[in-house]
C-alpha positions, 0 to 999 in steps of 0.5 A, spaced: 484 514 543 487 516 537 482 518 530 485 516 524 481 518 517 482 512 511 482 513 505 482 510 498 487 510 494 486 514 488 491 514 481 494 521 484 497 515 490 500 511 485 507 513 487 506 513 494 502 506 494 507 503 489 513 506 494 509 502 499 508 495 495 515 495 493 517 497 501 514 491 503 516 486 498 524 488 500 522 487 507 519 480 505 525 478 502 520 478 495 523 484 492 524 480 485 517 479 485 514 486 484 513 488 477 508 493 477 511 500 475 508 507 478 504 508 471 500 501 472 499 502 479 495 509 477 492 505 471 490 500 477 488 505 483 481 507 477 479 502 477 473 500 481 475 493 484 482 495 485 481 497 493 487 501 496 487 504 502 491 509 506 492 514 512 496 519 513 504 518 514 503 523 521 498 516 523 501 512 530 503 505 528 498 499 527 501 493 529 499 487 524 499 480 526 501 474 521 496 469 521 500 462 522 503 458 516 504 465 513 
């Protein structure tokens, strides 16, 4: 079995996690959705209800699975 250490997001990932977000929305076909800009992002990730999680880019892919109706 593979171990995989996860980390929390801090405002030095805003670039990466911002990266991501906007990765996701274009696969999602919501691109046009996504208004948060890399400075809001690392205003966000300090605070402490803003949960973001992270592995590292070396990790093997975890598959998610859609909930119906999604």
């Amino acid at each position: 079995m593979t171990e995989i250490t996860i980390r929390r997001a801090t405002p030095e990932d805003a670039a990466d996690v911002a990266a991501m977000v906007r990765e996701i929305a274009v696969h999602e076909d919501r691109a046009a959705h996504v208004h948060v800009a890399d400075e809001q992002w690392c205003a966000l990730l300090g605070r402490p209800e803003v949960i973001v999680l992270l592995g590292p880019r070396t990790a093997p892919r975890l598959h998610c699975h859609r909930r119906p109706g999604r």
